[in-house]
N, C-alpha and C positions, 0 to 999 in steps of 0.2 A: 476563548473558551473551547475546552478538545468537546469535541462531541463522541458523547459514549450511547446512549440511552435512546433509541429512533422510536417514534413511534409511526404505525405502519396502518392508514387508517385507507379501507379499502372493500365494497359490498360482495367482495369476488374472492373464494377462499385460495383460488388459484393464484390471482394477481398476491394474496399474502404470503401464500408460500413462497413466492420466486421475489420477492421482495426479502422476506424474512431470512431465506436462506442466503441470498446475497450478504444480507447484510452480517450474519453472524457468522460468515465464511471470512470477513474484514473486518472482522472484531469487534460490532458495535452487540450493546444487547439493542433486542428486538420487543417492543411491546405492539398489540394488537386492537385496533377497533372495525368496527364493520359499517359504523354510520357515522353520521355528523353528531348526531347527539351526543352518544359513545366518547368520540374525538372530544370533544368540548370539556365534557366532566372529565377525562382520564389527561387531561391537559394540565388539570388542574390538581388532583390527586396524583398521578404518578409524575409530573414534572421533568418531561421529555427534554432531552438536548435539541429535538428537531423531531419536525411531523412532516411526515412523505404524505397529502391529502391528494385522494383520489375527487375526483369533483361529481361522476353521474352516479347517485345515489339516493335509495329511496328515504324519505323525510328530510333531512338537513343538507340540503347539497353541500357540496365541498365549497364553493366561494362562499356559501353563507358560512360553514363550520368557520373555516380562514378568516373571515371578518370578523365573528364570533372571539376568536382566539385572539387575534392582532389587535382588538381595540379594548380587550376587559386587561386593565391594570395588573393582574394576578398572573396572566400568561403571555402580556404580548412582546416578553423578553424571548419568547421561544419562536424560532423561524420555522415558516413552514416551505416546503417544495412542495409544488401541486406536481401531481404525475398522474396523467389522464390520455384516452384517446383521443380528445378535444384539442386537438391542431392548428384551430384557424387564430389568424394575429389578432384579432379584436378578443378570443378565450384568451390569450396570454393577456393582452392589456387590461383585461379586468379581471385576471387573476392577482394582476402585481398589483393592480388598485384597491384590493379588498387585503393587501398586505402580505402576499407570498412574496418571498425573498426571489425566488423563480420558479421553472416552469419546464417540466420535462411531458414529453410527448410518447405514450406508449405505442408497440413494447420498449418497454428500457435498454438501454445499451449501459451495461457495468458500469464500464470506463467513466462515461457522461455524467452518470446519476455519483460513480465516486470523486470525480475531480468537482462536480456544486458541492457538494459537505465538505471537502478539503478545503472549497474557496469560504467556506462558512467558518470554519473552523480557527 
C-alpha cells in the first residue's frame, strides 16, 4: 500500500508544523489533529495511510489514542508511528504493545522518520 495521506497528531503547533512541512516537502498530504480524541474520530472519517502519534497529551494520551486505533475494526488497517520525547525502552515496548508499528524519538531526524514509512510502505 503507497502511503499518501499522513495524519499528523500532536498538542504542539510547532512539533505540526515541522512534521507537516516535512512531510509535504516528500509528497505526502498532511492532515492534522491536536489530541487523542481528534486522532481517533479523524482515523475514521478521513482514513489516513499512516498516523505520526505523539503520546504526552492532554485527555487521550497517545498509547491510549494508538490502542483506540489498532483494536476498533474500522481503523486498525492503519499503522501508527508514535514520535514523542519519551525515550526510555520500556515507552517503546508499550508503545509497540498498544499497536504502533514503531517508534521514533524526538526531535526527528528526516532521514529516520522517511525510511519507517518507506519500510511501511
Amino acid at each position: 500500500m503507497a502511503i499518501k495521506k499522513v495524519l499528523v497528531v500532536d498538542d504542539s503547533a510547532t512539533e505540526r508544523h515541522i512534521l507537516g512541512e516535512l512531510l509535504t516537502k516528500e509528497g505526502f498530504e498532511a492532515a492534522f489533529a491536536e489530541d487523542g480524541e481528534t486522532a481517533v474520530s479523524k482515523a475514521k472519517t478521513d482514513a489516513p495511510d499512516l498516523i505520526l502519534m505523539d503520546v504526552v497529551m492532554p485527555g487521550l494520551n497517545g498509547f491510549q489514542a494508538t490502542r483506540a486505533i489498532t483494536h476498533d475494526p474500522a481503523t486498525q488497517h492503519i499503522p501508527v508511528i508514535i514520535v514523542t520525547t519519551k525515550g526510555q525502552e520500556t515507552d517503546k515496548i508499550w508503545g509497540v504493545r498498544q499497536g504502533a508499528k514503531d517508534y521514533l524519538v524526538k526531535p526527528v531526524v528526516a532521514a529516520d522518520l522517511l525510511s519507517k514509512i518507506a519500510a511501511l510502505g
